[in-house]
PAVEXDO-511823 format. One record per residue (C-alpha): residue number from 1; residue in one letter; y negated, z negated, x. Coordinates in nm, 3 decimals. Layout:
@n = NUM	res = A	north = Y	up = Z	east = X .
...
% end
This chain:
@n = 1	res = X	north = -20.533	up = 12.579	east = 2.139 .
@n = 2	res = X	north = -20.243	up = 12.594	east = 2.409 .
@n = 3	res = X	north = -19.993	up = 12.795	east = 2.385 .
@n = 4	res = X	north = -19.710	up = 12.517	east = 2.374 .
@n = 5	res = X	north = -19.865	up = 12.341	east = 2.083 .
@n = 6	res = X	north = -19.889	up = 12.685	east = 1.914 .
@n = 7	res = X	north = -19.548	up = 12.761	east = 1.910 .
@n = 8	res = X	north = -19.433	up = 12.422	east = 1.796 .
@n = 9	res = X	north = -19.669	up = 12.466	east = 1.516 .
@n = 10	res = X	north = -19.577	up = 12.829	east = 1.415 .
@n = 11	res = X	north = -19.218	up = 12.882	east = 1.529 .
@n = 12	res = X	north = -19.030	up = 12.749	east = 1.245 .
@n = 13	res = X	north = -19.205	up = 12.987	east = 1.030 .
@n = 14	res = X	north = -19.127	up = 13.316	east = 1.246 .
@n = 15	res = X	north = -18.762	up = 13.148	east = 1.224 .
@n = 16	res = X	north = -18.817	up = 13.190	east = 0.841 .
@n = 17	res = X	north = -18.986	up = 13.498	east = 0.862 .
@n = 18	res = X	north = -18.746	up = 13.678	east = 1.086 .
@n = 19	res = X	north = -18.432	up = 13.571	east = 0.880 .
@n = 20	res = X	north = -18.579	up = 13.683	east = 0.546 .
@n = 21	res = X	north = -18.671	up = 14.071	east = 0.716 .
@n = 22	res = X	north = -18.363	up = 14.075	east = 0.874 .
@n = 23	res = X	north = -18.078	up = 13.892	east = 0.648 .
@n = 24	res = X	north = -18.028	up = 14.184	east = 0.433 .
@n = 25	res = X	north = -18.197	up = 14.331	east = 0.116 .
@n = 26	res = X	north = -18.016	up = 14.041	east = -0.119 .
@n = 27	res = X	north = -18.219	up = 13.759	east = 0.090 .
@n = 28	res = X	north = -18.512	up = 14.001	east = 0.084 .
@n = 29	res = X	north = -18.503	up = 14.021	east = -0.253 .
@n = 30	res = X	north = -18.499	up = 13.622	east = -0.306 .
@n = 31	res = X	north = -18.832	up = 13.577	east = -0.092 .
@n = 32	res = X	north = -18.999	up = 13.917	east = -0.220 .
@n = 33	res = X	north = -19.300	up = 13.643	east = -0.369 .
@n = 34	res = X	north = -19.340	up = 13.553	east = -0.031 .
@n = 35	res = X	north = -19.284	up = 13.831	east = 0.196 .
@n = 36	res = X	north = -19.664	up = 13.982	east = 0.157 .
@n = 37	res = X	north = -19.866	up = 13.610	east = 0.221 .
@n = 38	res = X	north = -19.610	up = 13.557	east = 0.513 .
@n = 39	res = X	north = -19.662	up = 13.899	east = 0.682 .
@n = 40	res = X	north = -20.009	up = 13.819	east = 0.619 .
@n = 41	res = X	north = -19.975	up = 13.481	east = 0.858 .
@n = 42	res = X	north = -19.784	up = 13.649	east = 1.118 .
@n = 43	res = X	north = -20.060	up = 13.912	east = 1.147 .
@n = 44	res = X	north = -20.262	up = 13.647	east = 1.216 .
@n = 45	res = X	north = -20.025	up = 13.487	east = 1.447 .
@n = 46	res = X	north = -20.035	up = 13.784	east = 1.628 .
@n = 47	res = X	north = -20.412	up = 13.811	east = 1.671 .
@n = 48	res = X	north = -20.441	up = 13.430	east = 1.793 .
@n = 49	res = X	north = -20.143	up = 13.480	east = 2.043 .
@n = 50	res = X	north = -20.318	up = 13.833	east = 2.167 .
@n = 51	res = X	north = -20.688	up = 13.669	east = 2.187 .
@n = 52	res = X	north = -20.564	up = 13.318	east = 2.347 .
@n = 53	res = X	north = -20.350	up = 13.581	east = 2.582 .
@n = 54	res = X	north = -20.026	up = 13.390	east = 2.579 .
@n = 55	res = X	north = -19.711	up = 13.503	east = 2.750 .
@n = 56	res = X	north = -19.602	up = 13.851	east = 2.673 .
@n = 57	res = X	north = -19.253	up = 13.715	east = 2.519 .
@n = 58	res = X	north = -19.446	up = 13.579	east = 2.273 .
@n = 59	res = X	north = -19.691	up = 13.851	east = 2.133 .
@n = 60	res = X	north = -19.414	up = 14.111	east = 2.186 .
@n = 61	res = X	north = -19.189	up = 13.898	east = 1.982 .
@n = 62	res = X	north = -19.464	up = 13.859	east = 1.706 .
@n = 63	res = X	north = -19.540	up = 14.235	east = 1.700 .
@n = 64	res = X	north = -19.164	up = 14.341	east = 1.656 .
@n = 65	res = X	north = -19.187	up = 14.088	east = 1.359 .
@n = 66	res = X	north = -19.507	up = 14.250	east = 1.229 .
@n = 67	res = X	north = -19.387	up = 14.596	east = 1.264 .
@n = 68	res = X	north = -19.052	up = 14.506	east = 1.059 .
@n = 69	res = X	north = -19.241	up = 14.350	east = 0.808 .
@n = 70	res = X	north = -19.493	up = 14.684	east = 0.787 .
@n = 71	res = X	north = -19.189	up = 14.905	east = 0.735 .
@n = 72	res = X	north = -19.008	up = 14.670	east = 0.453 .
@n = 73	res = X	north = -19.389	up = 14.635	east = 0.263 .
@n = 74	res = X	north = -19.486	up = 14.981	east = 0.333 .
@n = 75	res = X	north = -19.268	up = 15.251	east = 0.402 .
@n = 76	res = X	north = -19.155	up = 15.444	east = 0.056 .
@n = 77	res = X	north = -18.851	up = 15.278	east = -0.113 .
@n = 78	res = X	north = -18.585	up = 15.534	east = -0.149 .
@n = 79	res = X	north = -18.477	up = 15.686	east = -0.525 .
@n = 80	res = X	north = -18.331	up = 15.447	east = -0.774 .
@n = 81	res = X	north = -18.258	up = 15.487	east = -1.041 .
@n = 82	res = X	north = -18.396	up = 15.174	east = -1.200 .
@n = 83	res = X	north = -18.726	up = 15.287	east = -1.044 .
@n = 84	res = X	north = -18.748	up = 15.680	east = -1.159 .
@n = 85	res = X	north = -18.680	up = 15.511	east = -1.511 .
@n = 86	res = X	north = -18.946	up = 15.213	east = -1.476 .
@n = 87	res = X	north = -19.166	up = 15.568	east = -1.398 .
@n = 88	res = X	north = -19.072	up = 15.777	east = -1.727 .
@n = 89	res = X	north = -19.012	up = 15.515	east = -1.961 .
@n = 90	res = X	north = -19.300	up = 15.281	east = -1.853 .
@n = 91	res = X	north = -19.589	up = 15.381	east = -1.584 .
@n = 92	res = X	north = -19.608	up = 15.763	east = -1.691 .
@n = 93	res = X	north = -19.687	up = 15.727	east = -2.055 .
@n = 94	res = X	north = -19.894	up = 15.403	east = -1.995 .
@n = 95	res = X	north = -20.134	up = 15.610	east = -1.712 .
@n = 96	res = X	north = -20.187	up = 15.883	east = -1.993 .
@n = 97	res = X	north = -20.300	up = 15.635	east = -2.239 .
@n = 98	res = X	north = -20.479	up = 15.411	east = -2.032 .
@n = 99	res = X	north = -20.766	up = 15.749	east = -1.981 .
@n = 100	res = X	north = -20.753	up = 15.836	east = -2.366 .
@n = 101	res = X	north = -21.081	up = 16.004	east = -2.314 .
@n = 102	res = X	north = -21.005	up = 16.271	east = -2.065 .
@n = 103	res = X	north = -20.687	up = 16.310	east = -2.240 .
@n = 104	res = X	north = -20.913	up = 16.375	east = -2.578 .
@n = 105	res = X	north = -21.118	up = 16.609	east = -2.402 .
@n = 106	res = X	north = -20.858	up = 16.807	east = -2.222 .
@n = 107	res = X	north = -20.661	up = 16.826	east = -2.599 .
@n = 108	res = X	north = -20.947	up = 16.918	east = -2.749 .
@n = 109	res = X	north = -21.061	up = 17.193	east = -2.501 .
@n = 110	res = X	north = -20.708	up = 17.358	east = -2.482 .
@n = 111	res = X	north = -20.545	up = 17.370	east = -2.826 .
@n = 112	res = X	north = -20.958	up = 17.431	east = -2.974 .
@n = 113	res = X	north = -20.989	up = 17.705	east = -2.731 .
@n = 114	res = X	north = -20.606	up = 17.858	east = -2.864 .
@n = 115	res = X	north = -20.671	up = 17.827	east = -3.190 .
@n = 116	res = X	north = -21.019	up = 18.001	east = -3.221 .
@n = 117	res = X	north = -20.891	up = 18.306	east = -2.990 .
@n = 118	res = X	north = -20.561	up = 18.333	east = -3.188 .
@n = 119	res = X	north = -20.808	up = 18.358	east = -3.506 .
@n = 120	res = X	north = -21.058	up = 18.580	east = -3.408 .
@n = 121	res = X	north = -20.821	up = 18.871	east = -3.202 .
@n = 122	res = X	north = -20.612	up = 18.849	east = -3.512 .
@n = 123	res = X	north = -20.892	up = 18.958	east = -3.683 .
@n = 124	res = X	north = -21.053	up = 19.175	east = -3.467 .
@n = 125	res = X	north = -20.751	up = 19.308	east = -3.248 .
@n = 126	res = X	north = -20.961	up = 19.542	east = -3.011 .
@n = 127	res = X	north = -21.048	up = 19.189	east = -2.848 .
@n = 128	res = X	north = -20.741	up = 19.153	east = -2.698 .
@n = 129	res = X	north = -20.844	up = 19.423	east = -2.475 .
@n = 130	res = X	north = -21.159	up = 19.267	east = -2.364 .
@n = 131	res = X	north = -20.986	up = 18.946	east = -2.292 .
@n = 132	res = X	north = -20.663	up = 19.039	east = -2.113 .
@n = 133	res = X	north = -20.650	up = 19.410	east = -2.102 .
@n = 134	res = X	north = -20.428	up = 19.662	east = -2.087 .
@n = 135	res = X	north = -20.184	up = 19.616	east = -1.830 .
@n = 136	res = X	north = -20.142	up = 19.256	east = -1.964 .
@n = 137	res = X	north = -20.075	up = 19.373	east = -2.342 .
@n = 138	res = X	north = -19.800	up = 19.638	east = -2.176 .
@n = 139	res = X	north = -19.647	up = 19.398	east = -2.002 .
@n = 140	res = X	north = -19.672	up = 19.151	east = -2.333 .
@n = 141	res = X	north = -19.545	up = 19.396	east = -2.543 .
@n = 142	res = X	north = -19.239	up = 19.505	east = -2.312 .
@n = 143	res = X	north = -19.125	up = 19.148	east = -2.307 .
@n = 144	res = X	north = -19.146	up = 19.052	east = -2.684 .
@n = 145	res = X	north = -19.008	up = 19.356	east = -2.840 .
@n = 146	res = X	north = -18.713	up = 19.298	east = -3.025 .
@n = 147	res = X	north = -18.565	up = 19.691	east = -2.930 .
@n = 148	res = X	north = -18.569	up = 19.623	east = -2.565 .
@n = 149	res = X	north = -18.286	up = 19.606	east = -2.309 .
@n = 150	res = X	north = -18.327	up = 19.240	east = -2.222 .
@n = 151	res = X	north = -18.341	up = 19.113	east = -2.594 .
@n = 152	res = X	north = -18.002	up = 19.312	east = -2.699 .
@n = 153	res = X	north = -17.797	up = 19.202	east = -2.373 .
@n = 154	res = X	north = -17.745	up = 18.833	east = -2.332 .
@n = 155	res = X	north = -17.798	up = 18.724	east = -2.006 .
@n = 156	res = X	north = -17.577	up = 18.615	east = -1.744 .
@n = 157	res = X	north = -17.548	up = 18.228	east = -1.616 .
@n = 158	res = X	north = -17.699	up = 18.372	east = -1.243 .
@n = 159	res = X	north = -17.960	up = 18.499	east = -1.381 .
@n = 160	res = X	north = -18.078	up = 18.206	east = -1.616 .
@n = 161	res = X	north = -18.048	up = 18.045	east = -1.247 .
@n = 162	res = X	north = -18.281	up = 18.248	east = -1.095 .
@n = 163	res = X	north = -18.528	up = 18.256	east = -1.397 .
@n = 164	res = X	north = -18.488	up = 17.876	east = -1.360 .
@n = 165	res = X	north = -18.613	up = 17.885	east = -1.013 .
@n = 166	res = X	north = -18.932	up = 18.109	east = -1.082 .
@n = 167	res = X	north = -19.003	up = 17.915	east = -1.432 .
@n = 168	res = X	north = -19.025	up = 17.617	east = -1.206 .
@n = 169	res = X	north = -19.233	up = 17.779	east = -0.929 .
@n = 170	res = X	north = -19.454	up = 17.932	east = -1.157 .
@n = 171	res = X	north = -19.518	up = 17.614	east = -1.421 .
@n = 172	res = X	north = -19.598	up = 17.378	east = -1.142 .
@n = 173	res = X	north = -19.812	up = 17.634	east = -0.942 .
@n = 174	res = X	north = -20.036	up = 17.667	east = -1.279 .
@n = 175	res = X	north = -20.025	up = 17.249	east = -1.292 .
@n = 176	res = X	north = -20.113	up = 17.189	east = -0.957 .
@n = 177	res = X	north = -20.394	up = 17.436	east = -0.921 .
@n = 178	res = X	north = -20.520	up = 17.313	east = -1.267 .
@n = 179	res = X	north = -20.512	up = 16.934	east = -1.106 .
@n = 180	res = X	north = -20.638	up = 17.046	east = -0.758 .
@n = 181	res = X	north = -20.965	up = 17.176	east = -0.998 .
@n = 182	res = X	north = -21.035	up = 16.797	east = -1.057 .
@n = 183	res = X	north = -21.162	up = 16.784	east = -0.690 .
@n = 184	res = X	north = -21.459	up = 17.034	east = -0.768 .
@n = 185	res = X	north = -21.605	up = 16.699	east = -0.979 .
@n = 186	res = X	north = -21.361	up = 16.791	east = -1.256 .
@n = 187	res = X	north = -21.514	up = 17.176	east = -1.307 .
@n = 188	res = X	north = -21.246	up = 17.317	east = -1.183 .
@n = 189	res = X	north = -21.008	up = 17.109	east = -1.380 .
@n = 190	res = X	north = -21.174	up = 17.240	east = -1.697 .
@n = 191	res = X	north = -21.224	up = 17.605	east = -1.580 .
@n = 192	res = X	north = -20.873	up = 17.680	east = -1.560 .
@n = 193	res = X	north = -20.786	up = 17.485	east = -1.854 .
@n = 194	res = X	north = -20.961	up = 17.711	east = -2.059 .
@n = 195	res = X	north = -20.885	up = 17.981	east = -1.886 .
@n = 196	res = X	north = -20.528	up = 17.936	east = -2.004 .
@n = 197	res = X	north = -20.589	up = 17.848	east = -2.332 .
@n = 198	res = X	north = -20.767	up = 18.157	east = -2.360 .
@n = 199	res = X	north = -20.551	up = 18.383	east = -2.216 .
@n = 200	res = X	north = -20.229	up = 18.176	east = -2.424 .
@n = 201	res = X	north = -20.436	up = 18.248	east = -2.755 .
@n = 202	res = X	north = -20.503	up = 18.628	east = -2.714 .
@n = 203	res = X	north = -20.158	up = 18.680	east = -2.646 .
@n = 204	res = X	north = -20.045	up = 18.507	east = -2.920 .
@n = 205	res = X	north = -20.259	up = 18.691	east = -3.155 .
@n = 206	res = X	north = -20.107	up = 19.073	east = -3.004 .
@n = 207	res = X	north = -19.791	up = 18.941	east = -3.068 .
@n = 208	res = X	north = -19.874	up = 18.900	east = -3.419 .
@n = 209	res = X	north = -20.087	up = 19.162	east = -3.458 .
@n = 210	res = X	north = -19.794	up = 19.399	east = -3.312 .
@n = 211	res = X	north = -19.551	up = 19.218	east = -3.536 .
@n = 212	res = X	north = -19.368	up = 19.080	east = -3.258 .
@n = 213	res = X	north = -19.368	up = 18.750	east = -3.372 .
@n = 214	res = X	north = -18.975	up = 18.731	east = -3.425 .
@n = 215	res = X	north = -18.912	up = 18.754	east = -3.118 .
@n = 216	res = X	north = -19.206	up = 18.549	east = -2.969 .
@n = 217	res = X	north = -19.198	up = 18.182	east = -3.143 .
@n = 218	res = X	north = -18.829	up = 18.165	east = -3.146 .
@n = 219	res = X	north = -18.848	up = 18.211	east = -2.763 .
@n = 220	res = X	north = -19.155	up = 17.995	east = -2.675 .
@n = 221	res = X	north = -19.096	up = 17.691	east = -2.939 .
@n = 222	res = X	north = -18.823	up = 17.526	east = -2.776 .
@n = 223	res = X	north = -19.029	up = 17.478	east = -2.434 .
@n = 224	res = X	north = -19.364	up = 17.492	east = -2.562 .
@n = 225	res = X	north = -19.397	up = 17.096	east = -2.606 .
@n = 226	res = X	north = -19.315	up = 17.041	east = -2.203 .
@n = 227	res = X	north = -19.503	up = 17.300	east = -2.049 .
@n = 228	res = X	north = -19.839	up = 17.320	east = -2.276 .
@n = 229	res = X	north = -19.865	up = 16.917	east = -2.303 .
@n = 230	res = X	north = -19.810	up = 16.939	east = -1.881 .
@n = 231	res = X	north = -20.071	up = 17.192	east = -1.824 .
@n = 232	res = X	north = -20.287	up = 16.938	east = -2.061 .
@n = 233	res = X	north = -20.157	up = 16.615	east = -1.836 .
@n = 234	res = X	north = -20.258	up = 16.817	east = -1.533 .
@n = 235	res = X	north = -20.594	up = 16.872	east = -1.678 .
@n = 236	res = X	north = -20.640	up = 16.516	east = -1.760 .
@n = 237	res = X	north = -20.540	up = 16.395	east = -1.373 .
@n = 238	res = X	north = -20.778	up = 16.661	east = -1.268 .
@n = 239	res = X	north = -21.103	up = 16.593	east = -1.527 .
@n = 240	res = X	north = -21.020	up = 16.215	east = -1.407 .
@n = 241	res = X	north = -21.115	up = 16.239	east = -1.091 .
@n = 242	res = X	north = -21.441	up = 16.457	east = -1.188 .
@n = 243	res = X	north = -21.525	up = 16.164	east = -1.453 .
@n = 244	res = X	north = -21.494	up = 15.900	east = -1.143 .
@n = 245	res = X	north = -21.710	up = 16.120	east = -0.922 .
@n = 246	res = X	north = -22.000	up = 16.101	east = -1.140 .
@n = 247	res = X	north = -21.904	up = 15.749	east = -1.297 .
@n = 248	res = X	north = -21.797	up = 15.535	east = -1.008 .
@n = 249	res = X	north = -21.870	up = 15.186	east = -1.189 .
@n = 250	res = X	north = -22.023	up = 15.007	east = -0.944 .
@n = 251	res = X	north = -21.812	up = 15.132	east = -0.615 .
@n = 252	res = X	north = -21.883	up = 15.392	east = -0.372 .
@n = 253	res = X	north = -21.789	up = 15.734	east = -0.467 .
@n = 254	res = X	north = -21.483	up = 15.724	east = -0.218 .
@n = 255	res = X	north = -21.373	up = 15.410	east = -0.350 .
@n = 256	res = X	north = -21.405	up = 15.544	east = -0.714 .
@n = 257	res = X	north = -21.191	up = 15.853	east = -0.621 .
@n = 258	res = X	north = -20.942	up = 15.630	east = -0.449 .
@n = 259	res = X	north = -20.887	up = 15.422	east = -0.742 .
@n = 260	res = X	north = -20.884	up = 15.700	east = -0.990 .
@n = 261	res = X	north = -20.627	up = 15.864	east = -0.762 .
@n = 262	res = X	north = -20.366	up = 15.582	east = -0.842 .
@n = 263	res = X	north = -20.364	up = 15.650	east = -1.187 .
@n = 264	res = X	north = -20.417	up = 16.039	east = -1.184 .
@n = 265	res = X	north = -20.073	up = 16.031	east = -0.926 .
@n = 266	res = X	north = -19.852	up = 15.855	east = -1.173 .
@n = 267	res = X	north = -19.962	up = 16.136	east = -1.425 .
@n = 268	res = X	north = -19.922	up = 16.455	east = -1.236 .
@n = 269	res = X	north = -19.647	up = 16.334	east = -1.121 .
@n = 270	res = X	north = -19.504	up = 16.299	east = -1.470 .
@n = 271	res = X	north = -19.645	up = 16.631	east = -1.608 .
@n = 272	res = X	north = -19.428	up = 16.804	east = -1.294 .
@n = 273	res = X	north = -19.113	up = 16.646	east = -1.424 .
@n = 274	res = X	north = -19.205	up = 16.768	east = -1.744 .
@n = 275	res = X	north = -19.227	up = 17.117	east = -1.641 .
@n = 276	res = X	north = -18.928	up = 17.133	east = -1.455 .
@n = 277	res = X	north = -18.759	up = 17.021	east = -1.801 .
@n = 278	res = X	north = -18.973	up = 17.310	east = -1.949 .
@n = 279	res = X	north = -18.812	up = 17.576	east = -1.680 .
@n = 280	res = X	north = -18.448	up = 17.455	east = -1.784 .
@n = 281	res = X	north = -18.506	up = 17.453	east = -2.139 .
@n = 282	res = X	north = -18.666	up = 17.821	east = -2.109 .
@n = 283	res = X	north = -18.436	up = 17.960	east = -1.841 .
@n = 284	res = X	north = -18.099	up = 17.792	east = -2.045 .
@n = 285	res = X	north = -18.179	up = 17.759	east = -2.378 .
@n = 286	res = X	north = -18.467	up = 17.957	east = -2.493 .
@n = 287	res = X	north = -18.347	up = 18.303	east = -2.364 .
@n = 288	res = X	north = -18.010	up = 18.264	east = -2.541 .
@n = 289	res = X	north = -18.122	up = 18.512	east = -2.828 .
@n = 290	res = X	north = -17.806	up = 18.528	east = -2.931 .
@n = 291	res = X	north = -17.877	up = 18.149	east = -3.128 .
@n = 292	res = X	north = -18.023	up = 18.181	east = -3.479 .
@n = 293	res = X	north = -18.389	up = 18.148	east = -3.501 .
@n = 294	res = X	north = -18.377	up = 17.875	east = -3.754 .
@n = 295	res = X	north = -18.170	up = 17.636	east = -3.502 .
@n = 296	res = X	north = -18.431	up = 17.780	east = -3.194 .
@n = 297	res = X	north = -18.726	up = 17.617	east = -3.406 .
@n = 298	res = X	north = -18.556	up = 17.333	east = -3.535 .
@n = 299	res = X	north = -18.490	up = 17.200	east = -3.160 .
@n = 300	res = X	north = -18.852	up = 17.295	east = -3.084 .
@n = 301	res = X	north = -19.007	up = 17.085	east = -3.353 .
@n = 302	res = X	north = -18.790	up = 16.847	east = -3.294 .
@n = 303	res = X	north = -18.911	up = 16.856	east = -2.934 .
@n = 304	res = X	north = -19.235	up = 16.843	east = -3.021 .
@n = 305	res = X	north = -19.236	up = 16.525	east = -3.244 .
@n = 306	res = X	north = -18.974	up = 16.375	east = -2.950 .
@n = 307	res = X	north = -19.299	up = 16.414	east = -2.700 .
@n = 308	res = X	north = -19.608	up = 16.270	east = -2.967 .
@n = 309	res = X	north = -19.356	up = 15.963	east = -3.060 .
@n = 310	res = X	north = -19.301	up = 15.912	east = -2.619 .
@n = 311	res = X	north = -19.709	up = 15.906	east = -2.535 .
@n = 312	res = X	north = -19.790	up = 15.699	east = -2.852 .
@n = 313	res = X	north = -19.500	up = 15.447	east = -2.804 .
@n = 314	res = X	north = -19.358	up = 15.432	east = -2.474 .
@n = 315	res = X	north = -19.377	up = 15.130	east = -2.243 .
@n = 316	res = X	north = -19.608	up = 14.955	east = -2.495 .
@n = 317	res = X	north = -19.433	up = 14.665	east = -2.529 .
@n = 318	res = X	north = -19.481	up = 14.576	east = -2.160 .
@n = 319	res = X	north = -19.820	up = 14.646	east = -2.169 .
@n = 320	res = X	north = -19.885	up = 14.400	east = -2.457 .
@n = 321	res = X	north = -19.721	up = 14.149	east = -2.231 .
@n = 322	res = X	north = -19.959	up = 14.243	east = -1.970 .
@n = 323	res = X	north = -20.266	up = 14.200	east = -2.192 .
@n = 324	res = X	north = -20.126	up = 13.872	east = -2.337 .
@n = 325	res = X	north = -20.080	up = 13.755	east = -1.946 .
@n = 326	res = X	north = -20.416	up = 13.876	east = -1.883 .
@n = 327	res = X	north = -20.532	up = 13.664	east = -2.148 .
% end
């Protein structure tokens, strides 16, 4: 092939190419169908000019183009809000459903594991020692009882900003290390699952058993859907990956834990904006003792039916349309 002939041949379309990267995002957005197959020829434009070694004007020309198309295909779109709701409304609660079975397991595990420990230290309360001990029920007992400092004073606005700050910190460090388990073939995913829902149970059941109850649901029903269904999300991203480890279907395992990655991201991702709702709900709302009880656990169960109705019906119209395409 000679180099003349190969530019008569392919220069109209780097004309094309070069007008649709460079005209703007409005005549981006008209030839978005067929950006990727023509970034796709220039590459290989580039590669015949490079092996044929044709004048430099020419590959340096068709590497500029290549490099402008990699950052329009490839480099991370900035925040839109069209996108972050395509992501809540749509992708988030899809990727949950989508792995029903670690989700079962996780739900299972964590609210199975509460339940039992809540029954059996309220039974036996000399448990709770065993479990958590005694610097733990202090600390417990200091921060649910109704006679203390920090229950009669309402709080001021600074401080429900700095409690907003550590809720955050501390909710997503718990996620995070309970997702970051997942790479220890899931173990560790399930480890500190438990771990929590033990710990979570045997407190619950000193509250009660010390009659602090009053005090206790009020405060942790209004947040309680975000932050325990997160820390079960996280769980789920995490046991994911463990499940793809030992199952890869057919691919290698690092092509198993690739592809489980792109569905676990869309759902840690999710649980973490669902903690940071927790933190604002439990740094502004939830500390306000000063609201009657009865309103404090009508907004909680009304948060709590607001978060079964979003996984069990969200975005499921669009995936019907997918399955009917895929059809």
């Amino acid at each position: 092939m000679t180099q003349q002939a190969f530019v008569k041949r392919r220069e109209k379309f780097w004309n094309e190419f070069e007008d649709a990267a460079r005209g703007g995002r409005k005549n981006l957005k008209a030839m978005a169908s067929w950006f990727p197959q023509g970034y796709r020829e220039l590459t290989q434009d580039l590669n015949t000019a490079m092996a044929h070694g044709f004048d430099p004007s020419i590959t340096e020309r068709l590497n500029s183009l290549v490099q402008e198309g990699n950052q329009i295909l490839y480099t991370q779109r900035s925040w839109s809000a069209k996108a972050f709701a395509n992501f809540v409304l749509r992708v988030f609660p899809c990727a949950v459903r989508s792995q029903w079975k670690t989700l079962a397991v996780s739900l299972l595990l964590f609210y199975g594991l509460g339940v039992f420990f809540i029954v059996l230290c309220t039974r036996y309360p000399h448990l709770v020692y065993q479990f958590i001990g005694a610097r733990w029920v202090s600390d417990l007992e200091y921060m649910y009882n109704p006679a203390s400092d920090h229950f009669l004073r309402p709080r001021a606005v600074s401080t429900d900003a700095d409690m907003f700050g550590f809720y955050i910190y501390n909710n997503i460090s718990i996620a995070f290390r309970t997702f970051a388990g997942g790479l220890l073939a899931g173990i560790g995913s399930l480890f500190i699952l438990c771990l929590n829902a033990v710990f979570l149970g045997v407190a619950t059941a000193h509250i009660i058993n010390v009659g602090y109850g009053e005090t206790f649901f009020p405060f942790v029903i209004g947040h309680a859907s975000f932050e325990l269904t997160a820390i079960v999300l996280s769980a789920q991203a995490g046991l994911l990956l463990g499940y793809r480890f030992f199952i890869p279907r057919g691919l290698s395992r690092t092509a198993s834990l690739k592809a489980a990655g792109k569905i676990a991201l869309p759902i840690i991702a999710g649980s973490a904006l669902m903690l940071v709702l927790a933190a604002a709900v439990e740094a502004f709302w939830s500390s306000r003792h000063e609201i009657p009880a009865a309103v404090r656990y009508a907004t909680g169960t009304l948060g709590w039916v607001l978060v079964t109705f979003y996984f069990i019906f969200a975005g499921r119209n669009k995936e019907n349309q997918q399955e009917n395409k895929a059809r």
